[in-house]
C-alpha positions as YAML, in Angstrom:
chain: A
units: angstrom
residues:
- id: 1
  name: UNK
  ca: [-9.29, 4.48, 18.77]
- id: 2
  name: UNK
  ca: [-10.82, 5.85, 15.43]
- id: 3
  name: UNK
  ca: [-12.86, 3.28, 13.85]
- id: 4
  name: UNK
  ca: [-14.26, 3.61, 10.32]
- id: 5
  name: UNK
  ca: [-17.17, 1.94, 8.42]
- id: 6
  name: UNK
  ca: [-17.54, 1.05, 4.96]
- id: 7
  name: UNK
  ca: [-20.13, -0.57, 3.07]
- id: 8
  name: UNK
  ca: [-19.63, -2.63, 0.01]
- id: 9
  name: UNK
  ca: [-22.17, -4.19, -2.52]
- id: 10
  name: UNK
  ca: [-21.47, -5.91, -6.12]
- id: 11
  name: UNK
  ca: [-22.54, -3.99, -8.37]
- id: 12
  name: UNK
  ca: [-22.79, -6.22, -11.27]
- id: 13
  name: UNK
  ca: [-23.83, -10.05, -9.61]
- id: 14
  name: UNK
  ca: [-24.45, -12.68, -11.76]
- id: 15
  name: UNK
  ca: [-27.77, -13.30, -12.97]
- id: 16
  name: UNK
  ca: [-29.96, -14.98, -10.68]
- id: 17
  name: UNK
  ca: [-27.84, -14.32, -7.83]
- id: 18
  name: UNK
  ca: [-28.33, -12.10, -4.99]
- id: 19
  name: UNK
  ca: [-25.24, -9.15, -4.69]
- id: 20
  name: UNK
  ca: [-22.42, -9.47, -2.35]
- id: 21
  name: UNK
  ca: [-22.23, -6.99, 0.66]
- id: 22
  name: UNK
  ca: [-19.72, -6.32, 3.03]
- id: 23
  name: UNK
  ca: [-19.61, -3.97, 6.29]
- id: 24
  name: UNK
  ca: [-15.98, -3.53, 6.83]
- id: 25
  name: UNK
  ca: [-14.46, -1.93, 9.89]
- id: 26
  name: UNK
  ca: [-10.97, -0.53, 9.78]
- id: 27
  name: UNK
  ca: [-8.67, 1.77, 12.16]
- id: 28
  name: UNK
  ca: [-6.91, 2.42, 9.18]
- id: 29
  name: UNK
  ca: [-7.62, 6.47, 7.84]
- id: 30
  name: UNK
  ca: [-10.30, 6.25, 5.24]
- id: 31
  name: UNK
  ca: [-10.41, 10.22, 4.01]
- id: 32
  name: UNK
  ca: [-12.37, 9.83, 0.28]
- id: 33
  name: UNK
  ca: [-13.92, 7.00, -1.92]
- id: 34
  name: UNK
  ca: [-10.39, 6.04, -3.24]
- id: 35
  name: UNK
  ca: [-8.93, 4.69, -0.03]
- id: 36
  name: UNK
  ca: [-12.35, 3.60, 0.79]
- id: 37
  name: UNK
  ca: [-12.23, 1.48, -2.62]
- id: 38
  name: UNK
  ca: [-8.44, 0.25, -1.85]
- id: 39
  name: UNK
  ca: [-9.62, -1.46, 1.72]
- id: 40
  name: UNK
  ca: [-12.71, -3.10, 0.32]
- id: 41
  name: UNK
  ca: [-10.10, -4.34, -2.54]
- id: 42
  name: UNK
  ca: [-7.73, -5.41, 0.17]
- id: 43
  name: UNK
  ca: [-10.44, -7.48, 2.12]
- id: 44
  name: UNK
  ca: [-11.74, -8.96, -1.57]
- id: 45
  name: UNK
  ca: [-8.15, -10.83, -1.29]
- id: 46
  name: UNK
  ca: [-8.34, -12.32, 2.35]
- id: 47
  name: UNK
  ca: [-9.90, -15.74, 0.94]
- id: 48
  name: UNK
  ca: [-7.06, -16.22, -0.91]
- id: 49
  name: UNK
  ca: [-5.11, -15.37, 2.40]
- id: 50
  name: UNK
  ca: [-6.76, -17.96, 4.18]
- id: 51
  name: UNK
  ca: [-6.52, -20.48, 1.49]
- id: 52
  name: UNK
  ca: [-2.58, -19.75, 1.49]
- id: 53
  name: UNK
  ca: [-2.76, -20.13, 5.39]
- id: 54
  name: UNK
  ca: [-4.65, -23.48, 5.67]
- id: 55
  name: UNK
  ca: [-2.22, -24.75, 2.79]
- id: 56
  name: UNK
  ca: [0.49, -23.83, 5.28]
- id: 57
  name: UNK
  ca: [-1.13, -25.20, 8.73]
- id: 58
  name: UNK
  ca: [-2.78, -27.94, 6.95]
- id: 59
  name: UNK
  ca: [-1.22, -29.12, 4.16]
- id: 60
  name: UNK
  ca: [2.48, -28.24, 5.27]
- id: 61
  name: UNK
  ca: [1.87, -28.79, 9.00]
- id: 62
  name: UNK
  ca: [3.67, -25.44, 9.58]
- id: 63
  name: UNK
  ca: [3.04, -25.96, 13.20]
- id: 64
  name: UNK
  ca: [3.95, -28.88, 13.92]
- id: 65
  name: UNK
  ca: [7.94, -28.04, 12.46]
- id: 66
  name: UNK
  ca: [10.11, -28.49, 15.44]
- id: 67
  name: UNK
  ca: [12.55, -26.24, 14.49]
- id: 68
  name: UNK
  ca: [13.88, -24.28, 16.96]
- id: 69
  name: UNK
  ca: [16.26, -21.16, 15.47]
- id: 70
  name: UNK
  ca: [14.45, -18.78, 13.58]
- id: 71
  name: UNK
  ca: [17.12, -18.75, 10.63]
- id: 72
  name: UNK
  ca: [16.11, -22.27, 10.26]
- id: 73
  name: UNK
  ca: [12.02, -21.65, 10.32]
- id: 74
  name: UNK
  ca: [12.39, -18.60, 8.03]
- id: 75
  name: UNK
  ca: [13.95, -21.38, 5.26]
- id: 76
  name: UNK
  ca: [11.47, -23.69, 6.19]
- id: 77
  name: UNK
  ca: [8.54, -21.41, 5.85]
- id: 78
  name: UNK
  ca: [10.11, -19.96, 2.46]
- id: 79
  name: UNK
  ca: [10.08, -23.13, 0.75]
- id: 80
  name: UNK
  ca: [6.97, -24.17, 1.92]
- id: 81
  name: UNK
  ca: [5.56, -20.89, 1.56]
- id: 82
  name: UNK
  ca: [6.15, -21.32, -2.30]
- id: 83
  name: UNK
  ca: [4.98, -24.96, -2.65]
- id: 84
  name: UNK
  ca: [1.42, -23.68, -1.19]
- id: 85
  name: UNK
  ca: [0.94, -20.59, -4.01]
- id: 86
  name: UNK
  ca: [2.12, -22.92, -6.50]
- id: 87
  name: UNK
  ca: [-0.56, -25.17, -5.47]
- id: 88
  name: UNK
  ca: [-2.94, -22.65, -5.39]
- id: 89
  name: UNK
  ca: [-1.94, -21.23, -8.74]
- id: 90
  name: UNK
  ca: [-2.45, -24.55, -10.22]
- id: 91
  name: UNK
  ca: [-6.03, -25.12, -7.85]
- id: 92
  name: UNK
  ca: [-6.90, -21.52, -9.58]
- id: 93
  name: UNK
  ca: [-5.80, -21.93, -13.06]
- id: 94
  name: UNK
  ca: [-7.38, -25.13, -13.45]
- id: 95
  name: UNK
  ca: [-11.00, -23.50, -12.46]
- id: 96
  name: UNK
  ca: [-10.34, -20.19, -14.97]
- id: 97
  name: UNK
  ca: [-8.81, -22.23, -17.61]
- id: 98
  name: UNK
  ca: [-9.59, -25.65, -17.49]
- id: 99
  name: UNK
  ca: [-9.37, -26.33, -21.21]
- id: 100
  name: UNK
  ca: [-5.36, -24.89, -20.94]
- id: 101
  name: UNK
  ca: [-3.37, -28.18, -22.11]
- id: 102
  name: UNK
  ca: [-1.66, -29.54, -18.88]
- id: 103
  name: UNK
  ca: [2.12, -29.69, -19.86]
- id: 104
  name: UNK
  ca: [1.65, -25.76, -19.97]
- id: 105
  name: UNK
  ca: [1.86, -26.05, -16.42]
- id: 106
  name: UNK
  ca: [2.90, -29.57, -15.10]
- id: 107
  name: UNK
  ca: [6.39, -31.40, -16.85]
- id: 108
  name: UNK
  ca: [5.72, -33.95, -19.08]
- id: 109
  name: UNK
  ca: [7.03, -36.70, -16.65]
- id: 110
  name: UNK
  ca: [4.54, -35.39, -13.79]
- id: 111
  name: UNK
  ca: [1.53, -35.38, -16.77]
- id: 112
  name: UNK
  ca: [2.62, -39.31, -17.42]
- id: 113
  name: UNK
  ca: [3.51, -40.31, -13.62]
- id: 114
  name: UNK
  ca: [0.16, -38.85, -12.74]
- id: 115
  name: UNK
  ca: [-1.93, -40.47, -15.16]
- id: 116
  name: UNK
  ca: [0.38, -43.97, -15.31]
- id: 117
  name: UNK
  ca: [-0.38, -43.63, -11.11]
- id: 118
  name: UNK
  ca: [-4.10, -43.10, -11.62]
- id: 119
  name: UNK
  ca: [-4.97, -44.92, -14.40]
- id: 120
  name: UNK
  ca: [-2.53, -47.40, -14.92]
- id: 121
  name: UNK
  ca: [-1.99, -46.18, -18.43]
- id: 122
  name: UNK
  ca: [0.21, -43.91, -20.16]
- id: 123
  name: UNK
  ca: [-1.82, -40.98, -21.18]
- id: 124
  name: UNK
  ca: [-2.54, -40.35, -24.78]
- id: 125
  name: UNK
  ca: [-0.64, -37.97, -26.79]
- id: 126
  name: UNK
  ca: [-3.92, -36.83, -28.52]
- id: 127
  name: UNK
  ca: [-6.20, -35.48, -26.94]
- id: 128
  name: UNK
  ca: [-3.53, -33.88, -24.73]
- id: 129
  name: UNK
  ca: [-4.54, -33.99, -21.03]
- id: 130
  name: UNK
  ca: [-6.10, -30.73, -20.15]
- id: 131
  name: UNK
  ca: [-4.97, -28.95, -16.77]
- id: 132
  name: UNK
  ca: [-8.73, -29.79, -15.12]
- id: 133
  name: UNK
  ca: [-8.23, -33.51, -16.00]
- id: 134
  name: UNK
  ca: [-4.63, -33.10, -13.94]
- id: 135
  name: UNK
  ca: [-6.14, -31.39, -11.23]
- id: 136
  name: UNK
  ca: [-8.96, -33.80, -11.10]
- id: 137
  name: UNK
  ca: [-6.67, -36.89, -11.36]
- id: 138
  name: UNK
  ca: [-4.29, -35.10, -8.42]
- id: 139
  name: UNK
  ca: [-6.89, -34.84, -6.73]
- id: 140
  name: UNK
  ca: [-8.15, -38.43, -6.93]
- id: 141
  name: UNK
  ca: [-4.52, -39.40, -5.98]
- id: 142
  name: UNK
  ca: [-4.87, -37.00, -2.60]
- id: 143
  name: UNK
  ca: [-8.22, -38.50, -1.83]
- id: 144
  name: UNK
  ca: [-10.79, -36.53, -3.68]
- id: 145
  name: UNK
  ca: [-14.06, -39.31, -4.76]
- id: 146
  name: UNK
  ca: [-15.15, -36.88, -7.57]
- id: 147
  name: UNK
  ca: [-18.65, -37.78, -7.47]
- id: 148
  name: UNK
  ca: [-21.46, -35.78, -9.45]
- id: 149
  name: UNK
  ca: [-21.96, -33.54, -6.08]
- id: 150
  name: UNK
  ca: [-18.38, -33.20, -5.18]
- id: 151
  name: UNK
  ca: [-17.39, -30.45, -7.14]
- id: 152
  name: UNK
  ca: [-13.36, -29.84, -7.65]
- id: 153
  name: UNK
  ca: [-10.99, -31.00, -5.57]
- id: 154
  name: UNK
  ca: [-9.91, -28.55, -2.43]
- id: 155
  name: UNK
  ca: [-6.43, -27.45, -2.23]
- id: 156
  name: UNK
  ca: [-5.98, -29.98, 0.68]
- id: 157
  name: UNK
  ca: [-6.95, -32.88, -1.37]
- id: 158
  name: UNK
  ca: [-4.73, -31.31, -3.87]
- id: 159
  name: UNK
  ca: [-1.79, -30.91, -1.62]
- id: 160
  name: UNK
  ca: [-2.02, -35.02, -0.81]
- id: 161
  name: UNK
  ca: [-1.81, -35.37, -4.10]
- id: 162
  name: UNK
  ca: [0.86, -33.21, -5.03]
- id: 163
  name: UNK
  ca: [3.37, -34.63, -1.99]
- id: 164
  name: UNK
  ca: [2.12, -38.55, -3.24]
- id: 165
  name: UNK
  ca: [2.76, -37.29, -7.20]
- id: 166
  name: UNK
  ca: [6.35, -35.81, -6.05]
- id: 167
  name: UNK
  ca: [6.68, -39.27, -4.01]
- id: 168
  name: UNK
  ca: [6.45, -41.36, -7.64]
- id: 169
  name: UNK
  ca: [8.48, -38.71, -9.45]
- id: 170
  name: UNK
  ca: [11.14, -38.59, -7.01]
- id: 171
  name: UNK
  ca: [10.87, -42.71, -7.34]
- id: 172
  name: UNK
  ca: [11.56, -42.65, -10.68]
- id: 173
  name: UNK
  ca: [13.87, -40.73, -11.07]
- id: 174
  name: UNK
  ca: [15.89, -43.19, -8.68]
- id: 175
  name: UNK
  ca: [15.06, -46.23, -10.89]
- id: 176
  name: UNK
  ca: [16.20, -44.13, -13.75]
- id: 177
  name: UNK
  ca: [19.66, -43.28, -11.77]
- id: 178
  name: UNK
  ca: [20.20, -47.00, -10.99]
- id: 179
  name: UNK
  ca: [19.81, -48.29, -14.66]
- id: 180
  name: UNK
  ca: [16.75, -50.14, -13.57]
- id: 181
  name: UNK
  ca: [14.01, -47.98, -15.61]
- id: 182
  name: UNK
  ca: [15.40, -46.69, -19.24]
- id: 183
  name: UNK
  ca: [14.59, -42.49, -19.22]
- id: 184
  name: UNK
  ca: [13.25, -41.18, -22.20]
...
């Protein structure tokens, strides 16, 4: 087998912080700096691979789905596959745009069920909530203590959070169906 090596290092690190190196290995051909550059770019996405992964092992329990004809498991995965990059669009968003006002990305009966779950309030209509304080507050509701050391919520935490959020939507709706909550 025909092995090659490449060497990676950030050229532009943040201040104060030591550059990021990697010594990659590949059997895949390698023949100039271009398809060098488009392996190391490759590997630069395999966090986010792993992250999807653990959403589906962890979060989903992907393995633990007893279903036993593939047609089946392909739908399963599908949808599941979906809920976990939503989740980590949201996990993602919320770090690179915090500030982004949270009915951008969350309905405004999720932003109120969220906050009337965690707070016990109805949130306020000015400021609006921002998509970190929805993250954060999904979080809390998946288990996240958000002390000072803490630092955001992990897209575990955030996938209890979601399924218990989806749980209260879900619920009202239903009152709302049987006349015993008026929509809005």
């Amino acid at each position: 087998m025909t092995v090659t090596l490449i060497g990676a290092t950030e050229s532009s690190p943040p201040a104060g912080v030591e550059p990021i190196s990697w010594v990659l290995l590949t059997n895949l051909p390698v023949k100039d700096f271009a398809s060098a550059t488009e392996k190391v770019r490759w590997y630069g996405r395999r966090w986010g691979i792993e992250i999807w992964h653990k959403v589906l092992k962890s979060g989903c329990k992907v393995e633990d789905c007893l279903l036993e004809e593939a047609g089946r498991l392909k739908r399963y995965l599908a949808l599941f596959s979906i809920i976990g990059v939503r989740l980590m669009q949201v996990a993602t968003l919320a770090r690179v745009e915090p500030d982004r006002p949270a009915t951008e990305v969350f309905s405004a009966v999720e932003v109120q069920v969220l906050h009337l779950r965690v707070t016990r309030t109805l949130p306020p209509a000015e400021p609006p909530l921002t998509l970190r304080d929805m993250v954060r507050m999904l979080g809390q509701l998946g288990g996240h203590l958000g002390r000072a050391g803490d630092g955001e919520p992990g897209v575990l935490v955030l996938w209890r959070g979601w399924m218990r959020l989806y749980e209260s939507v879900e619920m009202l709706h239903a009152l709302q169906t049987a006349g015993v909550v008026e929509a809005h």
